[in-house]
Each structure stands twice: as C-alpha cells, then as structure tokens.
DOKOLKE-604407 format. One line per 3 residues: for each residue z, x, y of C-alpha. Coordinates in nm, 3 decimals, padded with zeros to 5 digits. Last residue first. Layout:
BEGIN
Z:X:Y | ...
***
This chain:
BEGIN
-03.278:-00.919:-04.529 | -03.003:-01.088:-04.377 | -03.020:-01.425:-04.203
-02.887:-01.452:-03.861 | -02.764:-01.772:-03.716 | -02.763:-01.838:-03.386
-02.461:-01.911:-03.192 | -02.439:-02.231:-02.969 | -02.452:-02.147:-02.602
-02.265:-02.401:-02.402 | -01.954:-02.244:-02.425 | -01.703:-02.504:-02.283
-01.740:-02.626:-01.914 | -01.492:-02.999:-01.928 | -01.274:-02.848:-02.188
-01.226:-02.459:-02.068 | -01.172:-02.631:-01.726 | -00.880:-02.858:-01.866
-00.769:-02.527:-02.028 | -00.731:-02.304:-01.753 | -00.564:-02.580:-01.513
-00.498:-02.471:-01.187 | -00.190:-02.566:-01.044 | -00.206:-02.795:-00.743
00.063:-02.750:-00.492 | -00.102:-02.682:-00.199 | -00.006:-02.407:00.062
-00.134:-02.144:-00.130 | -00.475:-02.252:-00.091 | -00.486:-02.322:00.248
-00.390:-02.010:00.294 | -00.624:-01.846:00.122 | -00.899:-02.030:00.218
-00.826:-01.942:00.621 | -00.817:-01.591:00.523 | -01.120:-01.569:00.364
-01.327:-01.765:00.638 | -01.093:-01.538:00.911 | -01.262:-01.218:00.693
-01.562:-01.366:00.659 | -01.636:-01.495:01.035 | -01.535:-01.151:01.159
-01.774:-00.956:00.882 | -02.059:-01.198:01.074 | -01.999:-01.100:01.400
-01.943:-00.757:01.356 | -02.263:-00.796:01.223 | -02.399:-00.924:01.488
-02.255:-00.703:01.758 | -02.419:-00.385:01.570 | -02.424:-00.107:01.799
-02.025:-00.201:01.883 | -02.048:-00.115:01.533 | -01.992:00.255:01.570
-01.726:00.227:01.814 | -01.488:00.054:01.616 | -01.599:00.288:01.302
-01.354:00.582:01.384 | -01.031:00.450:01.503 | -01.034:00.118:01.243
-01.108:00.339:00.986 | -00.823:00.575:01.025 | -00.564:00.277:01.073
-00.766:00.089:00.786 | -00.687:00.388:00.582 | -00.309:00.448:00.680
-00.261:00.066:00.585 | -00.434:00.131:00.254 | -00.251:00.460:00.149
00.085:00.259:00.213 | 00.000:00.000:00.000
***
C-alpha cells in the first residue's frame, strides 16, 4: 500500500504536465475513474448479496461436450 501511494505521488509530479497535451484524454480517464468510483459505492451501499449459484443456474455451460471415439 505504501509502494502505491508513493507511486501515484511520483506519477502524479511527472505526468501532470505531460497530459495537459492531451485535454481529452484527461478527460476521458476523469470520467472513468469518478464512473468507477461512483459504482463502487453504490454498490457497497446496497444490501444485495450476490448469488453464485442462482447465476450458475440461470447461465449454465451451454457447450455440451463432444464425444470422442478412439481409434
């Protein structure tokens, strides 16, 4: 964790000027990151489990295995 934080600190001194050259995508990666943040918050706030098995039900394994005769 610590390695990450001192990263982004080192990352956010060097490349901030470097894509001031490139307003759209700075743009864009700030609409992800608040789009990713938003979800995630929104989905830890509910209280819905996710339900491995109900989903292994309803999508299932669609391919049916082939059978292979030996010569």
């Amino acid at each position: 964790m610590i390695a990450a934080v001192i990263t982004l600190v080192l990352m956010l001194i060097f490349a901030t000027g470097f894509l001031r050259q490139y307003m759209v995508l700075v743009s864009s990666l700030t609409a992800y990151g608040v789009s990713t943040i938003v979800c995630v918050i929104i989905s830890l706030m509910g209280n819905e489990r996710f339900d491995f098995d109900l989903i292994k039900e309803r999508v299932g394994d669609y391919d049916t295995p082939k059978k292979v005769s030996a010569k």
